[in-house]
ChimeraX commands (.cxc) that place a marker at each C-alpha (Angstrom):
marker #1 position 0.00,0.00,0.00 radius 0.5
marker #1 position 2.45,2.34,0.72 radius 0.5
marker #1 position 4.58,1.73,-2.48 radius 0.5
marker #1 position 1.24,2.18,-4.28 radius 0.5
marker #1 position 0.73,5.44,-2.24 radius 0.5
marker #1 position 4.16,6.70,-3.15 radius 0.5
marker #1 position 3.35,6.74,-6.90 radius 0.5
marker #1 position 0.97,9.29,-7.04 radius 0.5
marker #1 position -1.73,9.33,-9.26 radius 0.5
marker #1 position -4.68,8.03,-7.08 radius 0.5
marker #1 position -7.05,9.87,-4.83 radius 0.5
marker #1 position -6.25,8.16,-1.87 radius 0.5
marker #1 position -5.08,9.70,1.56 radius 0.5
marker #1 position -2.39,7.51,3.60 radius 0.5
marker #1 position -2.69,9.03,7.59 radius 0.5
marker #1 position 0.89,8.80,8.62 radius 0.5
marker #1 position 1.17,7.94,12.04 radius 0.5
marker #1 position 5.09,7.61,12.33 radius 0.5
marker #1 position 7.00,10.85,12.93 radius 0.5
marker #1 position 10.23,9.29,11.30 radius 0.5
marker #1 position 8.85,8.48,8.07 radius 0.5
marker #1 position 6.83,11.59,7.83 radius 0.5
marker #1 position 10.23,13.37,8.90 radius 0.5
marker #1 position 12.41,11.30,6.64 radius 0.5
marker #1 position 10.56,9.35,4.11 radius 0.5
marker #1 position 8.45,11.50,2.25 radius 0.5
marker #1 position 10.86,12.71,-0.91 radius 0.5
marker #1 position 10.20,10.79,-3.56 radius 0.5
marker #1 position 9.18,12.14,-7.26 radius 0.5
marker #1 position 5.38,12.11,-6.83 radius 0.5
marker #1 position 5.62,14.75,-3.93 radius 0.5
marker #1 position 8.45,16.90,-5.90 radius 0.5
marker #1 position 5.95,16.93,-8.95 radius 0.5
marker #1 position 2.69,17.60,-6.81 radius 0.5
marker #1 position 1.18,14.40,-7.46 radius 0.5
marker #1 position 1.02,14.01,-3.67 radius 0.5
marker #1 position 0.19,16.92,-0.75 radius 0.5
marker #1 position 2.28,16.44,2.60 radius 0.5
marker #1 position -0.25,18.34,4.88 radius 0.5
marker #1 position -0.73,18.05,8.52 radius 0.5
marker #1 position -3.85,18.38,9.88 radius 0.5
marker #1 position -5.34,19.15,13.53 radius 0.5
marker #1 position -7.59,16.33,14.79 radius 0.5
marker #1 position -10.42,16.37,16.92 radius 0.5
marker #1 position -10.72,13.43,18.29 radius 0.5
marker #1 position -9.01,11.75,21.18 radius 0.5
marker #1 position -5.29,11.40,21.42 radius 0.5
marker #1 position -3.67,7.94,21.04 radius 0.5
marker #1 position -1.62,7.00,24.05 radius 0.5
marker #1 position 1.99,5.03,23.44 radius 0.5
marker #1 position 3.37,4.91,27.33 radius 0.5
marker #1 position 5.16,2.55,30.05 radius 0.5
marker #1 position 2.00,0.60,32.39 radius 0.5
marker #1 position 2.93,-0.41,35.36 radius 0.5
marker #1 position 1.50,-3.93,36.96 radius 0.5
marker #1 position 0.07,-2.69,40.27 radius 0.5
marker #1 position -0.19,-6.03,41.75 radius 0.5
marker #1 position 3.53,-6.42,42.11 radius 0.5
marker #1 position 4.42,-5.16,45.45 radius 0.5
marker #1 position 7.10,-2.87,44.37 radius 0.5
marker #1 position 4.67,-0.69,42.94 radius 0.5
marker #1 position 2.08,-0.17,44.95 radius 0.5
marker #1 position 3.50,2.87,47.30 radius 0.5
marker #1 position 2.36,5.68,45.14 radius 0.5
marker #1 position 5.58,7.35,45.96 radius 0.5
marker #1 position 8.03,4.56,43.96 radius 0.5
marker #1 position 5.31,5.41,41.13 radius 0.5
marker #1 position 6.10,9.14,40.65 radius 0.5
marker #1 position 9.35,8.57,41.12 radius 0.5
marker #1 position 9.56,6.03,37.99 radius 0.5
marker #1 position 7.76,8.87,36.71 radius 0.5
marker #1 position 10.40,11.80,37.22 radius 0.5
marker #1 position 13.02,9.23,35.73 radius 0.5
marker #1 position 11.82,9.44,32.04 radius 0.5
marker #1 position 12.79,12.04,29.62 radius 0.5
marker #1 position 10.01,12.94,27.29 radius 0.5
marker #1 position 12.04,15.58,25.80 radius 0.5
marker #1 position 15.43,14.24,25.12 radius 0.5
marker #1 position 13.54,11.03,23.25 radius 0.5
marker #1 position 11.08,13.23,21.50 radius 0.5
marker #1 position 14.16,15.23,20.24 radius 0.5
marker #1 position 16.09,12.37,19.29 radius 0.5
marker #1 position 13.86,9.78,18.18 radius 0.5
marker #1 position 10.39,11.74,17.51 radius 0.5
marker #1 position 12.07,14.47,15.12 radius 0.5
marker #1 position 10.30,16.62,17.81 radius 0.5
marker #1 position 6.96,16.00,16.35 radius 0.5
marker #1 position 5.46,14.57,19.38 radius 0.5
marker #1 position 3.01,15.64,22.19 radius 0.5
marker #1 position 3.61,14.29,26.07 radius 0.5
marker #1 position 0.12,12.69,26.97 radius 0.5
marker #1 position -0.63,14.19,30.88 radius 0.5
marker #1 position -3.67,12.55,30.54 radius 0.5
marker #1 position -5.76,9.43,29.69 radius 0.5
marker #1 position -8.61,10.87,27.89 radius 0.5
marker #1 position -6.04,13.73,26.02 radius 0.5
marker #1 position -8.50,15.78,23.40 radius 0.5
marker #1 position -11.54,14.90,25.66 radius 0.5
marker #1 position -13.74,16.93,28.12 radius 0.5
marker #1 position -13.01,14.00,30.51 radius 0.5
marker #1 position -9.17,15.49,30.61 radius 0.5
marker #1 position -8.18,16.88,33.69 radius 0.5
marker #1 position -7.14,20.50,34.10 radius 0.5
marker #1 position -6.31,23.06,36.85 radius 0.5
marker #1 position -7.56,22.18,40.16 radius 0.5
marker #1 position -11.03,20.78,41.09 radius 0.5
marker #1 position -13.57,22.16,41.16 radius 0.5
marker #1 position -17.67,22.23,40.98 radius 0.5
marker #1 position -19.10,18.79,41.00 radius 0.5
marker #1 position -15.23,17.42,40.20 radius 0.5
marker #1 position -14.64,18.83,43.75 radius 0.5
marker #1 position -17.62,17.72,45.43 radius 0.5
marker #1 position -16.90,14.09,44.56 radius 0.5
marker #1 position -13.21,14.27,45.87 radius 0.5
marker #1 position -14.13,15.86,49.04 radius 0.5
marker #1 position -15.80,12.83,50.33 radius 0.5
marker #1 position -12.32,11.32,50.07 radius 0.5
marker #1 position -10.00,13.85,51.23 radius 0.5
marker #1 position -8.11,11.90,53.88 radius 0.5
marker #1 position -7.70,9.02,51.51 radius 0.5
marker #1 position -6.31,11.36,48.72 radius 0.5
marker #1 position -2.50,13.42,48.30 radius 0.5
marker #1 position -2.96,16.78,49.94 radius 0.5
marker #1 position -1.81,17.64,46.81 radius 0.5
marker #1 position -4.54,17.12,44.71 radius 0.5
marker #1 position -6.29,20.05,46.17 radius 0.5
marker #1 position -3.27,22.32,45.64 radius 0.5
marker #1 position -1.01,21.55,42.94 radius 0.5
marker #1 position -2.23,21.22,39.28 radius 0.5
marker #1 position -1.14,17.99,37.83 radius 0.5
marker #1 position 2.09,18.76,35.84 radius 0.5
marker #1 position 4.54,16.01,34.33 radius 0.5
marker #1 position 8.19,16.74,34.65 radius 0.5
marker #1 position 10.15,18.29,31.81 radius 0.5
marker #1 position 13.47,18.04,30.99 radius 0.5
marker #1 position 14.66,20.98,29.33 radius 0.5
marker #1 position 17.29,22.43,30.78 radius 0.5
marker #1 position 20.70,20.76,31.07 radius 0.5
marker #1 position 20.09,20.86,34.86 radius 0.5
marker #1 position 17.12,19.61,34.89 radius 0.5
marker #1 position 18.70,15.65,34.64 radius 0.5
marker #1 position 20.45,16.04,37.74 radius 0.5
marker #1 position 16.70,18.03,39.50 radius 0.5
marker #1 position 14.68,14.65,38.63 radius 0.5
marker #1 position 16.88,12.09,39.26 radius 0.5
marker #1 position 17.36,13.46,42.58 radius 0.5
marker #1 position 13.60,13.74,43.06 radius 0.5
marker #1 position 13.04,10.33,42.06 radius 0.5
marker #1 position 15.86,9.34,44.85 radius 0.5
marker #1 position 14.37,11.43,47.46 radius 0.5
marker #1 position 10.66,9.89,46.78 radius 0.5
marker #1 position 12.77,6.63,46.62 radius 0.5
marker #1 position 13.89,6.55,49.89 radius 0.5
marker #1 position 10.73,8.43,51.57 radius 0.5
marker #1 position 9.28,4.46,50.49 radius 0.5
marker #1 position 11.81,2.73,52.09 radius 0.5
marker #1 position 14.70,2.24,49.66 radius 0.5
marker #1 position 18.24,3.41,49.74 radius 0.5
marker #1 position 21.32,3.46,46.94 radius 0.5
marker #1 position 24.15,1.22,48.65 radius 0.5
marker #1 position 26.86,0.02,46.25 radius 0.5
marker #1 position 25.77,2.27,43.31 radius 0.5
marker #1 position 22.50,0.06,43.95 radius 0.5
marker #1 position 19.07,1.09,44.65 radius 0.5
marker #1 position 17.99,-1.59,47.32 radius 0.5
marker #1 position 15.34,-2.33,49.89 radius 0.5
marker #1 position 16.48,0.01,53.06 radius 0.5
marker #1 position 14.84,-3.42,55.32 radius 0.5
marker #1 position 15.63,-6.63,53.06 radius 0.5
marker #1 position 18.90,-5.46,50.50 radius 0.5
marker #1 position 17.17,-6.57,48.05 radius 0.5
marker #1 position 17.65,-4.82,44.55 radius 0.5
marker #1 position 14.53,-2.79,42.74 radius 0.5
marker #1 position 13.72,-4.81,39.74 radius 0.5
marker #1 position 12.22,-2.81,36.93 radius 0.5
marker #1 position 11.16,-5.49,33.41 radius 0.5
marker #1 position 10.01,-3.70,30.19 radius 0.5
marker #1 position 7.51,-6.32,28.63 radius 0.5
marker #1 position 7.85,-5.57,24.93 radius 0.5
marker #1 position 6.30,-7.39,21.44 radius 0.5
marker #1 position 7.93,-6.04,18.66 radius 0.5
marker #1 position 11.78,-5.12,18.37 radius 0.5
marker #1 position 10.68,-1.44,17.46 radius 0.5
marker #1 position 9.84,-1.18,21.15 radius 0.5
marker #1 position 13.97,-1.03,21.78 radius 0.5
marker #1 position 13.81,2.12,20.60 radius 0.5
marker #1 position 11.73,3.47,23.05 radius 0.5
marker #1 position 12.28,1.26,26.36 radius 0.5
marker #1 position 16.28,1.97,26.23 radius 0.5
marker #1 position 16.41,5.18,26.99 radius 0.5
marker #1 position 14.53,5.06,29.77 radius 0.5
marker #1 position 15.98,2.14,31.11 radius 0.5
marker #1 position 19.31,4.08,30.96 radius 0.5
marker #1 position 17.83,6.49,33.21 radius 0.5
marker #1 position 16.69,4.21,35.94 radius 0.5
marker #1 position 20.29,2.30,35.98 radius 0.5
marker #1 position 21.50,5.38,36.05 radius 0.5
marker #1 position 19.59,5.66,39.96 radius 0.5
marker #1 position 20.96,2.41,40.72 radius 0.5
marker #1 position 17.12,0.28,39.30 radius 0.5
marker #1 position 17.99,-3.31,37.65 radius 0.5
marker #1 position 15.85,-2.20,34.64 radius 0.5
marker #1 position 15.94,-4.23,31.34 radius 0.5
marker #1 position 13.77,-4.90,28.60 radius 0.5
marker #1 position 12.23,-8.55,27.62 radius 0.5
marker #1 position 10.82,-8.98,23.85 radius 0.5
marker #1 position 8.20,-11.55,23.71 radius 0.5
marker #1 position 6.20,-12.70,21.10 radius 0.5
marker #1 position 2.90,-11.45,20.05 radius 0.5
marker #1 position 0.80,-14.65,21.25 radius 0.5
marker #1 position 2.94,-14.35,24.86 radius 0.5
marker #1 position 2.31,-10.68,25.46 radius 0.5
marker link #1:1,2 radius 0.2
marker link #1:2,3 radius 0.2
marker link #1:3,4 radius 0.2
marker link #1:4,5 radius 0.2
marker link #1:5,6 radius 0.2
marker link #1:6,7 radius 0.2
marker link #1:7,8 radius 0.2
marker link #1:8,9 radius 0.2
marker link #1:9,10 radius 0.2
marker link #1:10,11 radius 0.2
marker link #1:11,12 radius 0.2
marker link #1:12,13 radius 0.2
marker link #1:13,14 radius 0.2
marker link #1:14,15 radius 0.2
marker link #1:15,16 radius 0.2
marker link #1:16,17 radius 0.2
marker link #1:17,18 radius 0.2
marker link #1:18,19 radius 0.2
marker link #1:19,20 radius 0.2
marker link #1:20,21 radius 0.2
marker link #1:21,22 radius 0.2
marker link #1:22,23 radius 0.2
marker link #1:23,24 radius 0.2
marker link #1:24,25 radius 0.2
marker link #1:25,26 radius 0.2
marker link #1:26,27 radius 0.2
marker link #1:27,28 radius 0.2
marker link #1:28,29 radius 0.2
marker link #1:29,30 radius 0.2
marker link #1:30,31 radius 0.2
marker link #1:31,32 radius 0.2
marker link #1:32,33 radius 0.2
marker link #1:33,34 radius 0.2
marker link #1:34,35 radius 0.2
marker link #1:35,36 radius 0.2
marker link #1:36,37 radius 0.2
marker link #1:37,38 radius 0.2
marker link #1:38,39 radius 0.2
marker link #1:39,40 radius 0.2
marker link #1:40,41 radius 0.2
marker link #1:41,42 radius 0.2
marker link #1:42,43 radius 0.2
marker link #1:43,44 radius 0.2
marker link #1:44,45 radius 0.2
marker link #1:45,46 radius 0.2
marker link #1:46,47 radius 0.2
marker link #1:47,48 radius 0.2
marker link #1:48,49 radius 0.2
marker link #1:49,50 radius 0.2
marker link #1:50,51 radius 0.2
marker link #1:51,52 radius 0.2
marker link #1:52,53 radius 0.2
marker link #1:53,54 radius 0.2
marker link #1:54,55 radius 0.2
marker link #1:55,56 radius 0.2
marker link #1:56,57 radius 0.2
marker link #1:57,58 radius 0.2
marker link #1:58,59 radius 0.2
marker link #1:59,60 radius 0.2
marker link #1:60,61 radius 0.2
marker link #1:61,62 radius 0.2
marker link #1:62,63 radius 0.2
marker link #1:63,64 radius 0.2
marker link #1:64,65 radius 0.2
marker link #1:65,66 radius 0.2
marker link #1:66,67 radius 0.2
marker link #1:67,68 radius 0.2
marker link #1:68,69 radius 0.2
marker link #1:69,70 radius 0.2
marker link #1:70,71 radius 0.2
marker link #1:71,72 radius 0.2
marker link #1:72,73 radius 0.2
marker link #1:73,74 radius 0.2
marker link #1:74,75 radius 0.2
marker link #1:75,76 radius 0.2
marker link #1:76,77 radius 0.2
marker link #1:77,78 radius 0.2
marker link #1:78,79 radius 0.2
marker link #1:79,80 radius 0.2
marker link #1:80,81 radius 0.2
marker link #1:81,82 radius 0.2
marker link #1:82,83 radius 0.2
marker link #1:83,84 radius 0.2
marker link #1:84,85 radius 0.2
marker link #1:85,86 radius 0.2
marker link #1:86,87 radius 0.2
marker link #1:87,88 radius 0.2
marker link #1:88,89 radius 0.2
marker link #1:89,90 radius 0.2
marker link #1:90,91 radius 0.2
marker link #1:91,92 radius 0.2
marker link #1:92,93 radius 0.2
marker link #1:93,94 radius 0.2
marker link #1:94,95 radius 0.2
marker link #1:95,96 radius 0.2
marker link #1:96,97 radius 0.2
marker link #1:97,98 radius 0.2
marker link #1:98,99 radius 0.2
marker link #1:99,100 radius 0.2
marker link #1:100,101 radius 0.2
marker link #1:101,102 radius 0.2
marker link #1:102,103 radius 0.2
marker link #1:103,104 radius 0.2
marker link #1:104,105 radius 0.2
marker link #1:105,106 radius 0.2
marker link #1:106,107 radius 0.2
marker link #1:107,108 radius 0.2
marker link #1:108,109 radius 0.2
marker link #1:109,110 radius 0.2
marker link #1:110,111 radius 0.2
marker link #1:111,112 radius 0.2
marker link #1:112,113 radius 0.2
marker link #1:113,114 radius 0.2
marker link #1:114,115 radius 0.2
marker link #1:115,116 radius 0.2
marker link #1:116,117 radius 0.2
marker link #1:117,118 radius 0.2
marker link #1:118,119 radius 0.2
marker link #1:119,120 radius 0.2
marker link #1:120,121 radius 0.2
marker link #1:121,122 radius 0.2
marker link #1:122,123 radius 0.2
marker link #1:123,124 radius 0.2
marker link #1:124,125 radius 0.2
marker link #1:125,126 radius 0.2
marker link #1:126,127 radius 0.2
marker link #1:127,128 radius 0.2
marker link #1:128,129 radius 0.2
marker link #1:129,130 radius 0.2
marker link #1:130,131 radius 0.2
marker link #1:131,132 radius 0.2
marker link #1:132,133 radius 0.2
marker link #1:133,134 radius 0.2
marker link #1:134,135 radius 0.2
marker link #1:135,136 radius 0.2
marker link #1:136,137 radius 0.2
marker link #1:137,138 radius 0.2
marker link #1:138,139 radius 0.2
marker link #1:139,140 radius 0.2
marker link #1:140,141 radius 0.2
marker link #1:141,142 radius 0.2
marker link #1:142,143 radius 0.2
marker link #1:143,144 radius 0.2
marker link #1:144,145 radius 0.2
marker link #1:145,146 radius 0.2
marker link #1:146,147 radius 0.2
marker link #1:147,148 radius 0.2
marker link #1:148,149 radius 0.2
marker link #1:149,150 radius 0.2
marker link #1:150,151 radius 0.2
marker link #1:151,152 radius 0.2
marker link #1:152,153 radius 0.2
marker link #1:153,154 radius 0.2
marker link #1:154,155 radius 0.2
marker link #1:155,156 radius 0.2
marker link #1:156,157 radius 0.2
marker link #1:157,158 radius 0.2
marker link #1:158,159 radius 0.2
marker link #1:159,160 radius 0.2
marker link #1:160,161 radius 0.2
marker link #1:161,162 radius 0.2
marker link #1:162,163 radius 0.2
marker link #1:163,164 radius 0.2
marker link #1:164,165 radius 0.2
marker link #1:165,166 radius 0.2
marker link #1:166,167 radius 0.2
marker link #1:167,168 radius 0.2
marker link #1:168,169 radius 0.2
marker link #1:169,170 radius 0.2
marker link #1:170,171 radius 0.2
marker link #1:171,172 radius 0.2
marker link #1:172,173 radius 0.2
marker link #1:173,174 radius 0.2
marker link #1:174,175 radius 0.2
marker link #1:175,176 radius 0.2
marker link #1:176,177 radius 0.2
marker link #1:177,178 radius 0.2
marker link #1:178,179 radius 0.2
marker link #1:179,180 radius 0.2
marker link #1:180,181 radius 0.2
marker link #1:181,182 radius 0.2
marker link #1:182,183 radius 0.2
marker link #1:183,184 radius 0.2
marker link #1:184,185 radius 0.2
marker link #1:185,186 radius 0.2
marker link #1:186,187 radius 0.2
marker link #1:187,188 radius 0.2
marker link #1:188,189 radius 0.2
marker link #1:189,190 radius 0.2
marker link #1:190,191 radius 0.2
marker link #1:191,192 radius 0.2
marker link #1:192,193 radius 0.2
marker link #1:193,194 radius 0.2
marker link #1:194,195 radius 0.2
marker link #1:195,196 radius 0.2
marker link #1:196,197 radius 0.2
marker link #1:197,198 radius 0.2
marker link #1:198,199 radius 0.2
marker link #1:199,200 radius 0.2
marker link #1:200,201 radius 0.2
marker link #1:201,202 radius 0.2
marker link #1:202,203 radius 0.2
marker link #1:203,204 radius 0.2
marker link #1:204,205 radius 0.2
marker link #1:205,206 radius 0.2
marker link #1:206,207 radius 0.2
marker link #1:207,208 radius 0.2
marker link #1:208,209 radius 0.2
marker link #1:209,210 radius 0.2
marker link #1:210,211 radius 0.2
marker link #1:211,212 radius 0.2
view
């Protein structure tokens, strides 16, 4: 299909949904002689989500605190630059491009609901909007790595040895990246630098389709 596409000469429309081959790929004669219109476009429908879920019933990841500190570890910036051609938007949210997105503080009947279950809930929730960390200063490496081993240790674990281990047991965090296609690589690795780089045995596992 997309050899076909590349031809020209048909009144087709391919959506491209990889920034590297709309970045790098689309050169060839039929564009140069018109045939085919690169054009982006804005959409109005919800945003796709491509992100990292973690499995909450492993212990390790239950303590909401281990959670944003995973969090503060990965740099959406530095990958977008680098892999993404810079063409890519962070998701902060699960319904991105919806009403049901969350933004600001509560309020109204969004308020009302979380009220009933304020001493369950983060303080924070009432005070802070909801931002994701951002990497872009050259500083800012060195701000949320230390952020991630300050929430790190506020749950109990400690770096000893250049490794980041259970203050109680010694026993190492273990971090697995569950992946199904070899493409994921590109993606996982860079943020699995990041947590080695706090002392997490992070690694990636490729599985087959039918397994994942």
């Amino acid at each position: 299909a997309w050899q076909a596409f590349t031809k020209g000469g048909l009144e087709d429309i391919n959506a491209e949904n990889s920034s590297r081959r709309w970045s790098t790929a689309y050169n060839f004669p039929a564009i140069k002689q018109g045939d085919v219109i690169k054009r982006e476009f804005k959409t109005e429908s919800p945003e796709p989500m491509q992100g990292f879920a973690l499995n909450l019933r492993r212990p390790q990841f239950q303590d909401r605190r281990i959670r944003e500190a995973l969090t503060d570890v990965l740099d959406f910036e530095s990958m977008n630059r680098t892999l993404f051609f810079g063409l890519n938007t962070r998701t902060s949210s699960y319904f991105q491009g919806t009403g049901l997105a969350s933004s600001g503080l509560p309020k109204g009947k969004e308020l009302e609901i979380l009220e009933q279950y304020r001493d369950k809930l983060p303080p924070e929730v009432f005070t802070e909007e909801f931002k994701l960390p951002v990497y872009d200063t050259p500083q800012a490496e060195r701000k949320y790595l230390k952020s991630a081993v300050d929430l790190f240790a506020k749950a109990g674990w400690v770096i000893k040895g250049g490794k980041m281990v259970n203050a109680q047991t010694g026993q190492q965090f273990k971090l697995e990246i569950l992946g199904r296609d070899p493409t994921d690589e590109v993606i996982a690795n860079p943020y699995v630098d990041n947590l080695r780089k706090i002392g997490i045995d992070a690694a990636l596992r490729i599985v087959d389709p039918s397994q994942y």
